[in-house]
Every structure is written in C-alpha cells, then in structure tokens.
DRENPA-3360 file (N, C-alpha, C; in nm, 2 decimals, always signed):
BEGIN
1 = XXXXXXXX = +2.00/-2.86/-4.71/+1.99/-2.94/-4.59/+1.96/-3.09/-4.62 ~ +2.02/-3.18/-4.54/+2.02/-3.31/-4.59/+1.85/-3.34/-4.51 ~ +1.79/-3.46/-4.62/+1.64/-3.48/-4.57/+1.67/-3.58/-4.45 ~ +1.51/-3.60/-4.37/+1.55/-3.69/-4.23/+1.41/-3.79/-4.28 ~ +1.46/-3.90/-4.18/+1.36/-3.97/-4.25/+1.30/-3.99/-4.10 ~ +1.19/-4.10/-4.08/+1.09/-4.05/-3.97/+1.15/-4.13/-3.88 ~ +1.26/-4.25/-3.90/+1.29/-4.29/-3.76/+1.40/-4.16/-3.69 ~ +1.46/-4.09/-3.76/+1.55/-4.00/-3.66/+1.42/-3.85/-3.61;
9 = XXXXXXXX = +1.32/-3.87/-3.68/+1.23/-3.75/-3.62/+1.18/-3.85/-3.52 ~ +1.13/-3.95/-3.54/+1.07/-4.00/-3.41/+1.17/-4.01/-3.25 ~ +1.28/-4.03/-3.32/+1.44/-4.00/-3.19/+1.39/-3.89/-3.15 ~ +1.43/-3.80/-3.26/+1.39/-3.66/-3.21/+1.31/-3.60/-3.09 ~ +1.21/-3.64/-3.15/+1.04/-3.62/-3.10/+1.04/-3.70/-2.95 ~ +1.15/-3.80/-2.95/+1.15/-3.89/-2.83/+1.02/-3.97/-2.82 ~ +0.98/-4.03/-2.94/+0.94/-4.15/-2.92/+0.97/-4.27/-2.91 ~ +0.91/-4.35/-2.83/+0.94/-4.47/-2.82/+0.82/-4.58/-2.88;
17 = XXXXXXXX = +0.84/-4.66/-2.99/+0.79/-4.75/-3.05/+0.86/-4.88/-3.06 ~ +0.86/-4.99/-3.09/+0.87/-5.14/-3.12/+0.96/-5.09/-3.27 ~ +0.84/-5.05/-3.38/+0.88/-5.00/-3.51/+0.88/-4.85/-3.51 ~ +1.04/-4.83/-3.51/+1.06/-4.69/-3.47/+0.99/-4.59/-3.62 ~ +0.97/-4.48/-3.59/+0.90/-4.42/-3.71/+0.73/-4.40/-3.74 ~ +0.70/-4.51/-3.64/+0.57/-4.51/-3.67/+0.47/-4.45/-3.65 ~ +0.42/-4.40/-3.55/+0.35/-4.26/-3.59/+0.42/-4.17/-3.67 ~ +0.47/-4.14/-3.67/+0.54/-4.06/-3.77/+0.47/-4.06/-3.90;
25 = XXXXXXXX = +0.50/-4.17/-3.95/+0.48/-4.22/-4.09/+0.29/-4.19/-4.12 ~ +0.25/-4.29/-4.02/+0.08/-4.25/-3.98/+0.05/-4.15/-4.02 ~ +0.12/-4.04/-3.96/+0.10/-3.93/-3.97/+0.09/-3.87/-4.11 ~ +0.25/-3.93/-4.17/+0.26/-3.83/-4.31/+0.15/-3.90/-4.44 ~ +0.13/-4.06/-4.39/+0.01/-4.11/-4.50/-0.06/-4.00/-4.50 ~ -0.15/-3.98/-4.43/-0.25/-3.92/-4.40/-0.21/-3.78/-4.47 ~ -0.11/-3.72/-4.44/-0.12/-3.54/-4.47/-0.07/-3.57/-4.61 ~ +0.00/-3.63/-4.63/+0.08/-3.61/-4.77/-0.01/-3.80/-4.83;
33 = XXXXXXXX = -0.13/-3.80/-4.88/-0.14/-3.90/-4.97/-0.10/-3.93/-5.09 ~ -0.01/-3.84/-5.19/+0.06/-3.85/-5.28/+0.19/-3.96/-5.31 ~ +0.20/-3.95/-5.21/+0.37/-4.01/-5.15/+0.32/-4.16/-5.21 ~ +0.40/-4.20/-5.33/+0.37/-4.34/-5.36/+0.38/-4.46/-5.23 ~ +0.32/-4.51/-5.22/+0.32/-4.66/-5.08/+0.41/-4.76/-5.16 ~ +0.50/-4.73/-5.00/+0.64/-4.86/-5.04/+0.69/-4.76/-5.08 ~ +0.75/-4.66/-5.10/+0.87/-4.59/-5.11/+0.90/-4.49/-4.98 ~ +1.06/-4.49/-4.96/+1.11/-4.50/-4.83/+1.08/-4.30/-4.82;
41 = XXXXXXXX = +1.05/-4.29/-4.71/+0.99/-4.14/-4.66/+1.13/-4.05/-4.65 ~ +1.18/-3.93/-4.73/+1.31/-3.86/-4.72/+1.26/-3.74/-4.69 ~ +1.23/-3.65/-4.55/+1.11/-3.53/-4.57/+1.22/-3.44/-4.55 ~ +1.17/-3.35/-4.63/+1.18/-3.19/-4.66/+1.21/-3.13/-4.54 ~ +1.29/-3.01/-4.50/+1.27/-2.96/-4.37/+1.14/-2.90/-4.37 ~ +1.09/-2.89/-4.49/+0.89/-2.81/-4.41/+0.80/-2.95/-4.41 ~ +0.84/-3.06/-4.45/+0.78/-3.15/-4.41/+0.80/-3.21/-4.23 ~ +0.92/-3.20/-4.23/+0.94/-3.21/-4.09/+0.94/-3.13/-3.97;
49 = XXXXXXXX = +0.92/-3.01/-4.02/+0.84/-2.88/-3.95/+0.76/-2.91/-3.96 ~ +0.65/-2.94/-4.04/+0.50/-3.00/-4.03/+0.51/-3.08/-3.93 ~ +0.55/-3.22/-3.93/+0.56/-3.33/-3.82/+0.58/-3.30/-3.66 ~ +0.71/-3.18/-3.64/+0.69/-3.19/-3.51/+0.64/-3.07/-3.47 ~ +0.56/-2.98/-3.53/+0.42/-2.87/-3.48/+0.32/-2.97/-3.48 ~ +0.29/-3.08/-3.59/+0.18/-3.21/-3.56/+0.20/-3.27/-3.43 ~ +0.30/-3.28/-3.37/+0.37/-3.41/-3.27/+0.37/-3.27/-3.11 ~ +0.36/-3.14/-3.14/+0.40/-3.07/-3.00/+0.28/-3.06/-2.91;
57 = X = +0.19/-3.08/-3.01/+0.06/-3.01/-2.94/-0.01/-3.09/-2.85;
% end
C-alpha cells in the first residue's frame, strides 16, 4: 500500500486548516516522538489507522 502523508489524511478526515495537515502532524509529534523533526511524514497504514480512530472520537 502506498504511504499517505497528513495533508491527504487531513482531506480525508475533512479538515479544514490554513496549513493543511496540521493537526494531524500535532498529533503524530506527540504519539510517534522518534520521527526525526524536519523530515517529511510518509505514514504506514497502521499509522494512519491510528490517526483517524485519534481524529473519530
């Protein structure tokens, strides 16, 4: 499966932001702090399963 990055999950999710992705991203600092800062977010589909069970509730 090809990875999604968080402006097409925030489409998704039907968010609307200024800087598209942005909660999103919020989001994944926080759960995933590993993720070097400054490199571009390519999530996994169980990362993005994570994101939108984070985003339904």
């Amino acid at each position: 499966m090809t990875p999604i990055t968080p402006p097409e999950l925030a489409d998704e999710l039907g968010h609307i932001e200024t800087r598209k992705g942005l909660k999103v991203r919020n989001y994944l600092r926080k759960t995933y702090p590993e993720h070097k800062k400054g490199e571009r977010w390519h999530l996994s589909p169980e990362q993005a399963d994570d994101v939108r069970s984070h985003f339904a509730r």
